[in-house]
DODOSE-998755 format. One record per residue (C-alpha): residue number from 1; y, x, z. Coordinates in steps of 0.001 Angstrom, whole numbers. Each point is the difference from the previous one (the first is absolute). Layout:
BEGIN
<atom tigu="NUM" y="Y" x="X" z="Z"/>
...
***
This chain:
BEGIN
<atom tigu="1" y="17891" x="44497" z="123553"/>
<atom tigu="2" y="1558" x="-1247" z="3031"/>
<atom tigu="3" y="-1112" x="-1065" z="3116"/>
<atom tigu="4" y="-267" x="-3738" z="-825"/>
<atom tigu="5" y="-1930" x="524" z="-3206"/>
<atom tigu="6" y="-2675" x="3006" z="1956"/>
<atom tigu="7" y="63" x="-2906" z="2241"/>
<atom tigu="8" y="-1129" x="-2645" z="-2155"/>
<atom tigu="9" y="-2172" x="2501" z="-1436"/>
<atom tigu="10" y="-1930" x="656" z="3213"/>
<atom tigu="11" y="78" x="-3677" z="340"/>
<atom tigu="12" y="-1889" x="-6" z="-3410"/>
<atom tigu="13" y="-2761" x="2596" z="763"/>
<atom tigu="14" y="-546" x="-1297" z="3070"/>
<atom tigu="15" y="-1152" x="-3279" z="-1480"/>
<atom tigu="16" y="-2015" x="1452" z="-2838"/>
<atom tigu="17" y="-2714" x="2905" z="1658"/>
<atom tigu="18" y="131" x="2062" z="-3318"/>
<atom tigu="19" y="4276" x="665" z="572"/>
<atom tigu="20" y="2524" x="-893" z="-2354"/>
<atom tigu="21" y="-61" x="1236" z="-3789"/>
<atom tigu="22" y="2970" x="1323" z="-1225"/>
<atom tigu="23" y="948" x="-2647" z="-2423"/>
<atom tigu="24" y="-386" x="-1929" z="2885"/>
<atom tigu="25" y="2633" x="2001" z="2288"/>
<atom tigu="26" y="2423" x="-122" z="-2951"/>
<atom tigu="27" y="-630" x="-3399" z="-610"/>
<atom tigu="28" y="882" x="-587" z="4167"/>
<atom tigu="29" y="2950" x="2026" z="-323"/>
<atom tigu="30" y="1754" x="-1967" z="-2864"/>
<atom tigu="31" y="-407" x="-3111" z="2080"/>
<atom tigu="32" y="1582" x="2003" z="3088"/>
<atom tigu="33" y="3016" x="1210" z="-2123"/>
<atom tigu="34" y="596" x="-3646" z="-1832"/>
<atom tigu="35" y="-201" x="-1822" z="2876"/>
<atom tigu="36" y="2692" x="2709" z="1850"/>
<atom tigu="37" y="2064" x="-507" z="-3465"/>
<atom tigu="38" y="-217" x="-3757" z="847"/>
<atom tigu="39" y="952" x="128" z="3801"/>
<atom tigu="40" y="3034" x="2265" z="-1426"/>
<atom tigu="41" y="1027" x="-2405" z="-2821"/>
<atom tigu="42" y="-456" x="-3238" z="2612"/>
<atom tigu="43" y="2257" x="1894" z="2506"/>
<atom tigu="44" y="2525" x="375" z="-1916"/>
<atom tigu="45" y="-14" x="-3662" z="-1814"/>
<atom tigu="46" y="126" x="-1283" z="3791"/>
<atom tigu="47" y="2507" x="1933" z="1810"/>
<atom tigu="48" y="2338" x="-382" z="-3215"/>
<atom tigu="49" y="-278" x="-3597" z="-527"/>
<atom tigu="50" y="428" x="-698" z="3974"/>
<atom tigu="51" y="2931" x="1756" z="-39"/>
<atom tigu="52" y="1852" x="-1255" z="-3103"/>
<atom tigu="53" y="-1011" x="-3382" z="1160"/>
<atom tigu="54" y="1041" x="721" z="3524"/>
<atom tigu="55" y="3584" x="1330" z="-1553"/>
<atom tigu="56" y="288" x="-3024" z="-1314"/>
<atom tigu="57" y="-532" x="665" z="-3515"/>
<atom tigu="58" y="-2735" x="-1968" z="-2158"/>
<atom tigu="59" y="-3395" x="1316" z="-1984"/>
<atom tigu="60" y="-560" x="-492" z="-3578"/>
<atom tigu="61" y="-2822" x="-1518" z="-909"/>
<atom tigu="62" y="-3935" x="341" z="1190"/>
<atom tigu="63" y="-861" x="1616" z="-3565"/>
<atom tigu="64" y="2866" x="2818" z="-72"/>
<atom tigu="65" y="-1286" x="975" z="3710"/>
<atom tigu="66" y="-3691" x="-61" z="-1073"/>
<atom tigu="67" y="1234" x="2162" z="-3331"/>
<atom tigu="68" y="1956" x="2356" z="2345"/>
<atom tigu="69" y="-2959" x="747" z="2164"/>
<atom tigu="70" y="-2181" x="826" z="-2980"/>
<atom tigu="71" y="2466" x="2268" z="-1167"/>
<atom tigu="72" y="713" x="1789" z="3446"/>
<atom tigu="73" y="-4257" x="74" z="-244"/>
<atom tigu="74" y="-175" x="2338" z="-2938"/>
<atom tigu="75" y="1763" x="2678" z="1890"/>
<atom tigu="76" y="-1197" x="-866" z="3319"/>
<atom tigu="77" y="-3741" x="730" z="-1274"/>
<atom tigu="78" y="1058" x="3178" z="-1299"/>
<atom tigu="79" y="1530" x="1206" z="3535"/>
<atom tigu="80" y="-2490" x="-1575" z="2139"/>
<atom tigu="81" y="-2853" x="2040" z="-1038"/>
<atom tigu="82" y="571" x="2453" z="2899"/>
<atom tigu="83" y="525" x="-1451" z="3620"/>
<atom tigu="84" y="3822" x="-884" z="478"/>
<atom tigu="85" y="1988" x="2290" z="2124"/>
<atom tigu="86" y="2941" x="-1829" z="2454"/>
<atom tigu="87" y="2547" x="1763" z="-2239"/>
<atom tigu="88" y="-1735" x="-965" z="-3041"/>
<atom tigu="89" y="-92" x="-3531" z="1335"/>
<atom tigu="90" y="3693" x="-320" z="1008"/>
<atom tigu="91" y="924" x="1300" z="-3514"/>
<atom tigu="92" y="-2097" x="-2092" z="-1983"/>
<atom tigu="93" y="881" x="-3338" z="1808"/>
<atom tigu="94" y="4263" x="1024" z="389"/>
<atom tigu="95" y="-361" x="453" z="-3721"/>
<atom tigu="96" y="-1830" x="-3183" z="-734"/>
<atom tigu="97" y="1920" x="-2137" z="2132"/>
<atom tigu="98" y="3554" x="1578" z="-1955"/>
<atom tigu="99" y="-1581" x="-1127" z="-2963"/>
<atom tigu="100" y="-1291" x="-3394" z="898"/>
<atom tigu="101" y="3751" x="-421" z="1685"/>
<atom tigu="102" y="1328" x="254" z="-3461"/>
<atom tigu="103" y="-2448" x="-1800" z="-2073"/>
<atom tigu="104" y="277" x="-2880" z="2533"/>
<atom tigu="105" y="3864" x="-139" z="177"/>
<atom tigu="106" y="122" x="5" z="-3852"/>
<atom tigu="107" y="-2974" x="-2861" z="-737"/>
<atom tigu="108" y="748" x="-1928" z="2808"/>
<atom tigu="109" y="3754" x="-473" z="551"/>
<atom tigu="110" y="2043" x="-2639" z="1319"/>
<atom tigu="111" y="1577" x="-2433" z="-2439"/>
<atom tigu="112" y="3634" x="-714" z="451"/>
<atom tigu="113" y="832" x="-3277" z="-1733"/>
<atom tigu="114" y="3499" x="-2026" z="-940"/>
<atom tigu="115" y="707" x="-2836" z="-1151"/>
<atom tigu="116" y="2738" x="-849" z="-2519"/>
<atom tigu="117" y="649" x="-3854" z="-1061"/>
<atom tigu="118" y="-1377" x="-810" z="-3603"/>
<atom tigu="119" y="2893" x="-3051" z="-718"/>
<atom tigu="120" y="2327" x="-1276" z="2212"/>
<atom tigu="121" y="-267" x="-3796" z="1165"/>
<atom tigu="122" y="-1385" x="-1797" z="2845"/>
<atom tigu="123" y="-3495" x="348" z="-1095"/>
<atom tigu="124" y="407" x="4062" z="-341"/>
<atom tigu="125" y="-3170" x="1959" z="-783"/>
<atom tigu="126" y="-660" x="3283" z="1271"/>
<atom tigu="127" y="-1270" x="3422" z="-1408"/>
<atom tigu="128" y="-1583" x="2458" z="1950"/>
<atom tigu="129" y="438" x="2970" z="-1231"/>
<atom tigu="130" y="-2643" x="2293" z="1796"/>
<atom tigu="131" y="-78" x="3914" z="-421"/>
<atom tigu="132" y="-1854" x="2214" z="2473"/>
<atom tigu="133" y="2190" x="2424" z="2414"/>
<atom tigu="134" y="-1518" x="3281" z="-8"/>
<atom tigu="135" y="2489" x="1646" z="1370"/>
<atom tigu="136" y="-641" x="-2177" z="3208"/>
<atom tigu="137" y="-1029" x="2364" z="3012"/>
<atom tigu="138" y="-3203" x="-1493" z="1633"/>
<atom tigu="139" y="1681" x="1297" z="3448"/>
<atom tigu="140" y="3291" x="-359" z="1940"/>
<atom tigu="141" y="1672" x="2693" z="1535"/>
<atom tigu="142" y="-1217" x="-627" z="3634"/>
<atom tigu="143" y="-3486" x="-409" z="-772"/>
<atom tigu="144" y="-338" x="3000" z="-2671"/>
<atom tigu="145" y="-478" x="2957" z="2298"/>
<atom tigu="146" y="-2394" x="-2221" z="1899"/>
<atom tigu="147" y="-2112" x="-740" z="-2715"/>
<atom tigu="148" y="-385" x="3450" z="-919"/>
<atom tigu="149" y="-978" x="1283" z="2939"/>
<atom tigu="150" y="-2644" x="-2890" z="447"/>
<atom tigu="151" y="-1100" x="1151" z="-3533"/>
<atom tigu="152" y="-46" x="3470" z="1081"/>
<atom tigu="153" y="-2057" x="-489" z="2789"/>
<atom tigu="154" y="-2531" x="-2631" z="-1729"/>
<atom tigu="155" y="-495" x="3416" z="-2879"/>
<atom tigu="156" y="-503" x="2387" z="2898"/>
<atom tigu="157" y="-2779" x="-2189" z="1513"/>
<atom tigu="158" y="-1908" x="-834" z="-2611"/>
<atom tigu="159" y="277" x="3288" z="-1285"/>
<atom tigu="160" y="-1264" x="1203" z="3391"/>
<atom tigu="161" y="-3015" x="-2436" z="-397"/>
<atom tigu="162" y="-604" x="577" z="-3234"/>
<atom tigu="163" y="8" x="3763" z="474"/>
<atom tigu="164" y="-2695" x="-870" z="2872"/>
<atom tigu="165" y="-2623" x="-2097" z="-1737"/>
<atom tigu="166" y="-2006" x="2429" z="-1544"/>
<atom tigu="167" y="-662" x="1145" z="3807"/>
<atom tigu="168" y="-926" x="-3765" z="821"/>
<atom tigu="169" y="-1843" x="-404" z="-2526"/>
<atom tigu="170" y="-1951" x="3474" z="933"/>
<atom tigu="171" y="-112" x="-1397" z="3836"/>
<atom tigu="172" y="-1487" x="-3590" z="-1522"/>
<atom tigu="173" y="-2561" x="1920" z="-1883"/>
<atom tigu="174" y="-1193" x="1868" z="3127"/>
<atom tigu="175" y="-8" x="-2910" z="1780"/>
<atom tigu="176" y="-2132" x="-2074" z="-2794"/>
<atom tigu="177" y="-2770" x="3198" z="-734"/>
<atom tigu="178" y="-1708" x="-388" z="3002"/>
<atom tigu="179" y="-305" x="-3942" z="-896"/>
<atom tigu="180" y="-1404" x="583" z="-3252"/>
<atom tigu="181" y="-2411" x="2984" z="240"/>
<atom tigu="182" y="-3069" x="-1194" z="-1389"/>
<atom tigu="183" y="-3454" x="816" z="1918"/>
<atom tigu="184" y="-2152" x="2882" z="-1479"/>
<atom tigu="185" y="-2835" x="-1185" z="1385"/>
<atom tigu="186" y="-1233" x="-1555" z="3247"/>
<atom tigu="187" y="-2760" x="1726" z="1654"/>
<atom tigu="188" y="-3231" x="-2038" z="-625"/>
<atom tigu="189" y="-2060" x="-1228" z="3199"/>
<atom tigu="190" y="-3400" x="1583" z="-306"/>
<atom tigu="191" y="-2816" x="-2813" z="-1197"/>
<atom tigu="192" y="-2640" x="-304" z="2964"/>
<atom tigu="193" y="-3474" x="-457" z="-2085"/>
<atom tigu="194" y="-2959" x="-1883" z="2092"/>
<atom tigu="195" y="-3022" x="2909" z="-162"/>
<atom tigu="196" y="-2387" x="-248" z="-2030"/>
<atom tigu="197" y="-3875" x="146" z="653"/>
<atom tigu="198" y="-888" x="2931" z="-2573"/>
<atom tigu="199" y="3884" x="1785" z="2015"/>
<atom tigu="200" y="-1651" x="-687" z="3644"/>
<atom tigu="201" y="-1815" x="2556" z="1766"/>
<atom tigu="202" y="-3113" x="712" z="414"/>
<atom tigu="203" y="-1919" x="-99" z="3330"/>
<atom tigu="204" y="-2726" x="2440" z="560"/>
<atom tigu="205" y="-2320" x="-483" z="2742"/>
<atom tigu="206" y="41" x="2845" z="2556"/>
<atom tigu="207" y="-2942" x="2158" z="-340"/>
<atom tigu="208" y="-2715" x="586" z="2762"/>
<atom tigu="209" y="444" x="3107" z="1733"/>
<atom tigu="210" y="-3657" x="260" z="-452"/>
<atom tigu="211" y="683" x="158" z="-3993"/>
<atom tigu="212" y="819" x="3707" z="345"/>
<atom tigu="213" y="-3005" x="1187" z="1361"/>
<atom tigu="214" y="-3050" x="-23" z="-1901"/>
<atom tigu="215" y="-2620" x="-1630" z="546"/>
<atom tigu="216" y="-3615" x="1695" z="123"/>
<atom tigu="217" y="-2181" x="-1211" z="-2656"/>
<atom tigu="218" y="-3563" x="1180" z="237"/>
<atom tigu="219" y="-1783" x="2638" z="1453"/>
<atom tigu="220" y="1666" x="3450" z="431"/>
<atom tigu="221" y="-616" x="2202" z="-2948"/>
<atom tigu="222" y="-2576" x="2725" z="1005"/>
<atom tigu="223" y="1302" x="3381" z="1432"/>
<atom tigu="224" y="3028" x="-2103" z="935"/>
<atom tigu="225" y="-444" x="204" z="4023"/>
<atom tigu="226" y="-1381" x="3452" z="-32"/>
<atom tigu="227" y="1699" x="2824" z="1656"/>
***
């Protein structure tokens, strides 16, 4: 498990006093590695539209770019499980951008249309005959090498910040713990109770000092004062 997922992890048994179960870890570290797969798979729909649109060349429609990002999701899952290296990263987006290069320039390509007169006369009505021009290039010359090594750079920073979230995501969930610990128990203030009579003390009167001698009752016992 990586850092972002013992992160979340901690994050979980922080919350709950008894710690985190371990369907409950694995169920925390599917939703770290889909929603990496997702970061991956939005990446790569961005920076690849942006820059075929930027190149001038147009996107095909909303549902073909919504069916391409499920279908770069199916392997993206299946890589993202672990945390993605920078070299991972770079790979994975170069290789998806290639591919959504191509799909784009062959759904989406420019139409190049002519128009041929259907009967001569004054009132002449025109045909168009549209076909599409794949063989169009979606950049000039000039601003080709350009364009690539904007692309470049765009892969080599996301890839860089990609390759980095697990570690923000790890520095967010130390920063959130201390937020969310839950109290074990706050020391109770002790309950002052008003004495009872039965609880009081006693209070014995002090004796005489006369009560330890004793006293002489009657005459003396015969043979008592002889010598």
């Amino acid at each position: 498990m990586g850092a972002g997922s013992g992160a979340l992890v901690g994050l979980t048994a922080t919350v709950r006093p008894g710690g985190a179960s371990t369907g409950e870890e694995q169920v925390v570290a599917g939703a770290v590695s889909y929603l990496r797969s997702v970061l991956l798979v939005s990446l790569i729909l961005s920076v690849s539209s942006a820059s075929h649109v930027f190149a001038a060349g147009h996107l095909p429609a909303p549902g073909i770019i919504l069916l391409l990002g499920v279908l770069l999701l199916m392997p993206a899952v299946l890589l993202s499980r672990r945390p993605v290296s920078f070299r991972s990263a770079v790979l994975l987006m170069g290789a998806g951008q290639i591919l959504l290069h191509s799909v784009f320039s062959m759904t989406a390509g420019r139409s190049a249309c002519q128009s041929s007169a259907a009967a001569p006369g004054h009132h002449a009505a025109f045909e168009l005959a549209c076909s599409p021009s794949g063989a169009e290039p979606l950049t000039s010359g000039a601003v080709g090498p350009m364009m690539l090594l904007l692309h470049g750079l765009a892969t080599v920073l996301l890839a860089l910040a990609l390759s980095r979230s697990d570690q923000a995501l790890a520095l967010l969930g130390a920063w959130l713990r201390p937020l969310l610990v839950l109290p074990a128990g706050l020391p109770l203030a002790p309950i002052r109770r008003e004495p009872l009579l039965d609880d009081m003390p006693q209070t014995v009167p002090p004796l005489s000092v006369h009560a330890a001698v004793p006293t002489l009752r009657g005459p003396p016992r015969p043979g008592a004062l002889s010598v």
